[in-house]
C-alpha positions as CSV (number, residue, x, y, z in Angstrom):
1,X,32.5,111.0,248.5
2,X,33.4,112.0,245.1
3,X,32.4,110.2,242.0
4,X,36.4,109.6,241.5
5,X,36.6,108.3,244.7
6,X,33.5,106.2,244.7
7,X,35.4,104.7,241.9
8,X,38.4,103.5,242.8
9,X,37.4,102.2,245.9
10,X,34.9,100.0,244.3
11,X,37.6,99.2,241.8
12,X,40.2,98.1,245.2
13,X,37.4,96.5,246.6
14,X,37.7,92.4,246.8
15,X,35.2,90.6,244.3
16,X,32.6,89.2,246.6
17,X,30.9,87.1,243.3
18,X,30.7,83.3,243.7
19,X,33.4,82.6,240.9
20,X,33.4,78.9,238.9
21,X,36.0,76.5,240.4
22,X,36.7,75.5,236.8
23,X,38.6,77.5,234.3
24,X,35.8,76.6,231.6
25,X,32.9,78.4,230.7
26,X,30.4,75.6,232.0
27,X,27.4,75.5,232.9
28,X,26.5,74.1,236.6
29,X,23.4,72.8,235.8
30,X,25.0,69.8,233.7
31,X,27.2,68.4,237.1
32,X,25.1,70.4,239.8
33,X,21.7,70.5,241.7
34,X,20.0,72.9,243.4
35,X,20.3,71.0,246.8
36,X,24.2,72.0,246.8
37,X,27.6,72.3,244.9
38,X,28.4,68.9,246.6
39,X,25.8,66.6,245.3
40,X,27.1,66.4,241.3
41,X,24.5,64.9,239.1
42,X,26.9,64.3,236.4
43,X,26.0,61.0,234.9
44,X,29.9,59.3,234.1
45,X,29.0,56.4,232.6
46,X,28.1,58.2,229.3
47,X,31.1,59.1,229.1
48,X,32.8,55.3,228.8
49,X,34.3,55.3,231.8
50,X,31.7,54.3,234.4
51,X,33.1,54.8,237.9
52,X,33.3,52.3,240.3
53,X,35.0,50.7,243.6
54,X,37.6,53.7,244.4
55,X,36.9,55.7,241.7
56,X,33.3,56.4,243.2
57,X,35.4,57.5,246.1
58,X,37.5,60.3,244.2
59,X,37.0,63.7,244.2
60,X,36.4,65.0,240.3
61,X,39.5,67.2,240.6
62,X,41.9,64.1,241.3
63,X,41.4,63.5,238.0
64,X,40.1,66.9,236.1
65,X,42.5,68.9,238.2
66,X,43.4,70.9,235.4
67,X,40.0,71.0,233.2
68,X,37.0,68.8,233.0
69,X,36.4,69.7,229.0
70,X,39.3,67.9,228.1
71,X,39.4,64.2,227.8
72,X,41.5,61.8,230.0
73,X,43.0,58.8,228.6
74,X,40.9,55.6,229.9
75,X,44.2,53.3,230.2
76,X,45.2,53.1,234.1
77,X,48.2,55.2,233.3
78,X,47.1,58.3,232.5
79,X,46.3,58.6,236.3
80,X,48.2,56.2,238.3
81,X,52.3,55.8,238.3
82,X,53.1,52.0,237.0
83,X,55.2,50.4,239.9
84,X,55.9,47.6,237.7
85,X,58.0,49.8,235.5
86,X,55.7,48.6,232.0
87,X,56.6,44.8,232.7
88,X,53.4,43.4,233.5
89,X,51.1,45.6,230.9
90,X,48.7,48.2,230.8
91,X,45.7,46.3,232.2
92,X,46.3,47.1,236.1
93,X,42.2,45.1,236.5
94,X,43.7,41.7,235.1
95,X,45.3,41.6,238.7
96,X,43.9,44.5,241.1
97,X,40.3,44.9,242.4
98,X,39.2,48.8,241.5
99,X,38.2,48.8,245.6
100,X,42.1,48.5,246.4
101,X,44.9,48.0,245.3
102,X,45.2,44.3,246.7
103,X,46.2,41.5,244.3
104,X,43.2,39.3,242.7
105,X,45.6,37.4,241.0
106,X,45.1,33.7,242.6
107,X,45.9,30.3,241.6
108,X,42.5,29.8,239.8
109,X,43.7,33.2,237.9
110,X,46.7,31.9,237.1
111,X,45.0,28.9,235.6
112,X,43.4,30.8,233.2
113,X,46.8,31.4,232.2
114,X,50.0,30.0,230.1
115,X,51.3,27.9,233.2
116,X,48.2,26.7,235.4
117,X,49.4,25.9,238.8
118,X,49.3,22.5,239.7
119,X,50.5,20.8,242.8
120,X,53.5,21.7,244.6
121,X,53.0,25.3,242.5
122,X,49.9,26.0,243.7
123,X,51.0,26.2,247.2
124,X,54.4,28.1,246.8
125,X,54.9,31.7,247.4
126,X,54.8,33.9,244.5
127,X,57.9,35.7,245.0
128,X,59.8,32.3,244.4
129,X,59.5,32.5,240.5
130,X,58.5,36.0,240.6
131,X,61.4,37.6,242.4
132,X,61.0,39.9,245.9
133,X,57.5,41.8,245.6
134,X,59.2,44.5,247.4
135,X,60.9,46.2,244.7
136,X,57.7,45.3,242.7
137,X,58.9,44.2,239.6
138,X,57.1,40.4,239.3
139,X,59.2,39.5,236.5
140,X,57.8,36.8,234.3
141,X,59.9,33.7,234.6
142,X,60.4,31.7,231.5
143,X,57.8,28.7,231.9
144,X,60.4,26.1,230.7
145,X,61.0,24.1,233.3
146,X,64.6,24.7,233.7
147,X,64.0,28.5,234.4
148,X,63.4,27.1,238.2
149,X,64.7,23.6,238.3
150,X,68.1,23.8,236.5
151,X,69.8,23.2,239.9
152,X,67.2,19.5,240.8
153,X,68.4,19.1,236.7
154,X,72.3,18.9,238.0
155,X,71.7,17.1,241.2
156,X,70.6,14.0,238.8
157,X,74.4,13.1,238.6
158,X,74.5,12.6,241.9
159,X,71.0,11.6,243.4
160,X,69.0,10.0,240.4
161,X,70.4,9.0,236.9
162,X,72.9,11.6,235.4
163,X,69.9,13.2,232.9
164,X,72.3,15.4,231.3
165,X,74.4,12.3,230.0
166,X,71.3,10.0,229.5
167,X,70.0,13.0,226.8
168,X,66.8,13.2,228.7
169,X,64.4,16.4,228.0
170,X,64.2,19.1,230.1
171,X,60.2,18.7,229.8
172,X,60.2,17.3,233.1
173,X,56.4,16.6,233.0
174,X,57.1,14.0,230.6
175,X,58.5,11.6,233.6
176,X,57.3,13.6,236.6
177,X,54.0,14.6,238.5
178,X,53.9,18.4,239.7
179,X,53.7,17.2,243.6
180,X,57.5,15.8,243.8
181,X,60.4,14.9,241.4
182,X,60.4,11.4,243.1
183,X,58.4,8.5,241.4
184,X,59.4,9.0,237.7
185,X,56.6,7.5,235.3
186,X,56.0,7.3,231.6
187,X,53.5,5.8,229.9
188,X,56.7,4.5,228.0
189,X,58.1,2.8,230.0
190,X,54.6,0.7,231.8
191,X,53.8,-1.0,227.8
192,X,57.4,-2.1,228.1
193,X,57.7,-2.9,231.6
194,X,54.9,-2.1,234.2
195,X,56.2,0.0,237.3
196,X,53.2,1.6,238.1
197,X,51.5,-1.4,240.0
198,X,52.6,-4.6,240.9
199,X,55.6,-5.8,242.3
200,X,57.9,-3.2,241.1
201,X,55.9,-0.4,242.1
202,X,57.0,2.3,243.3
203,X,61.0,1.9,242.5
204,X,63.3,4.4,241.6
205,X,64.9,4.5,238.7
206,X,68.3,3.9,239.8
207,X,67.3,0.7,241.6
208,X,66.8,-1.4,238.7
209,X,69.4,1.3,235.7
210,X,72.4,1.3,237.1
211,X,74.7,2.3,234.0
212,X,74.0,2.7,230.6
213,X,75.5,4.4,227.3
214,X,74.6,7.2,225.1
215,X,71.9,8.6,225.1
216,X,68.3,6.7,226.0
217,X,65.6,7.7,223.6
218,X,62.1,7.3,226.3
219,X,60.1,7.5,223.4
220,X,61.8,4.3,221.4
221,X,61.2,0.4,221.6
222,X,61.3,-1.1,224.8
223,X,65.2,-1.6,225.6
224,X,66.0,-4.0,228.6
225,X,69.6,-4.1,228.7
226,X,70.0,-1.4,231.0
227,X,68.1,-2.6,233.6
228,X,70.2,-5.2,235.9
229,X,67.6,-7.4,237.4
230,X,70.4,-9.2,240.0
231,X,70.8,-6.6,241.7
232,X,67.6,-7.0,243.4
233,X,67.4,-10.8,242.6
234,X,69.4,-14.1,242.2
235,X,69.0,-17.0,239.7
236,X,68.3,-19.9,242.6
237,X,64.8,-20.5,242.2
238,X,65.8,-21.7,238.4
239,X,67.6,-25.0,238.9
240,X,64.5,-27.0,237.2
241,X,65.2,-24.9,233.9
242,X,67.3,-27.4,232.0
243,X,70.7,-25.6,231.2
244,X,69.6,-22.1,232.8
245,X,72.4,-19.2,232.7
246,X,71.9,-16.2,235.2
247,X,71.8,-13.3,232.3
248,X,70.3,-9.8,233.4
249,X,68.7,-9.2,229.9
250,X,67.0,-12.6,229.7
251,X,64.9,-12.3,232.4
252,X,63.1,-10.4,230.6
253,X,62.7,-12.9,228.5
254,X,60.4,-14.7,230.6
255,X,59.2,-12.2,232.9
256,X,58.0,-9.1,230.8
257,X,55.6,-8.0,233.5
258,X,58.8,-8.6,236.4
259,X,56.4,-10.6,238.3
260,X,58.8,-14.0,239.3
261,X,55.3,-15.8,240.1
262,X,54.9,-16.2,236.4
263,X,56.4,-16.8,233.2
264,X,56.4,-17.3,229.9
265,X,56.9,-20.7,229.7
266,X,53.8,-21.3,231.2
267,X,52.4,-20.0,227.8
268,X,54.3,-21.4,225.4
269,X,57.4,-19.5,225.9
270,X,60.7,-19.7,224.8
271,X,61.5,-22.6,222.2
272,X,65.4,-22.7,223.6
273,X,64.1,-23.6,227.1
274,X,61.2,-25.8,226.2
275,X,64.0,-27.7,224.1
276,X,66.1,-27.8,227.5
277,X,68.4,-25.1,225.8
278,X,70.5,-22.2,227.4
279,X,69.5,-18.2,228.1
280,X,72.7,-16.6,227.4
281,X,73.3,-13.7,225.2
């Protein structure tokens, strides 16, 4: 064979050479041992990002796929597509574990947060204020009450006392525990009149405030004419009280802790009834 041809038939020949993987002029020894390409060496915590959970898992190049010279961006973006379209923020770890991509984000997570859950909203599904967790958006609800409870707001007209006409706030946690909407309490109202033990215990509102006018300011002086005692009790057991008139706001008067067992006359009481005189407005 010819020089020429000797040539050109080394020149059409395939290049047998082990060739680098990676377009950079590395050097192996850095990533590589001598026991095999596949056990890498590399030590990736130096480099800020230490790898664990899934990413201990990953092959280099589903990362480095184009070079492993250049730097990749440490946020969770710069390798995996945000389902949540930017709403819930760039730290994917404040509510994945790096194993999977399952949720960590429990009550006692959520505790830590702007709207701890508490009683009934522990124990609801997340979807309920979050919207369907199939299209993945978890929208972050408003955590003013009314963002959920506008429609048990309304119902008051109907079920409770009209709240919307009575000027009541719509911070419901002023009046309500987070378990159920039924047994209203504030402190407010127990210095004035106690509802929280005793005889009236228990009550709704409506048994004893059956109409009032304007607005009720909770946080004012106690304010017994809205409450109409009669209909719950008459006036019979008083025919010993000298010149005694059945009055809804003056049995206050003598009862101020609604407990018909005792009164205030016992203690001194009222000068108009020691004096035989008349309860009327």
């Amino acid at each position: 064979m010819t020089p020429l041809l000797l040539a050109l038939a080394l020149a059409a020949a395939p290049d047998l050479r082990p060739r680098p993987p990676h377009p950079d002029d590395t050097h192996c020894e850095k990533c590589h041992t001598t026991d095999g390409w596949q056990e890498v060496a590399f030590a990736h915590e130096r480099t800020g990002f230490p790898l664990a959970g899934a990413h201990r898992r990953a092959s280099c190049k589903a990362c480095h796929a184009e070079s492993f010279t250049r730097a990749l961006g440490r946020d969770c973006g710069s390798c995996h597509r945000d389902v949540h379209q930017g709403r819930l923020g760039a730290r994917c770890a404040g509510c994945h574990e790096e194993t999977d991509w399952k949720t960590r984000f429990d009550a006692d997570a959520h505790r830590r947060g702007n709207f701890p859950l508490v009683g009934r909203h522990a124990f609801i599904p997340c979807q309920e204020c979050h919207g369907d967790r199939r299209d993945r958006g978890f929208s972050r609800p408003t955590p003013q009450c009314l963002a959920c409870h506008q429609r048990d707001y309304d119902r008051t007209a109907v079920t409770a006392i009209d709240h919307r006409a009575a000027g009541f706030p719509t911070t419901c946690q002023q009046c309500h525990q987070p378990w159920r909407f039924a047994g209203a309490f504030f402190a407010q109202h127990e210095a004035c009149f106690p509802i929280a033990s005793g005889r009236h215990a228990g009550i709704r509102c409506l048994d004893c405030h059956t109409s009032f006018t304007g607005p009720i300011n909770l946080n004012g002086q106690c304010n017994t004419g809205t409450a109409h005692c009669q209909k719950c009790h008459d006036c019979g057991r008083h025919p010993q009280v000298a010149g005694f008139g059945c009055f809804d706001a003056k049995c206050y008067q003598c009862h101020p802790g609604g407990n018909a067992g005792t009164s205030a006359l016992r203690g001194g009481g009222s000068a108009a009834l020691r004096r035989g005189g008349r309860i009327g407005p």
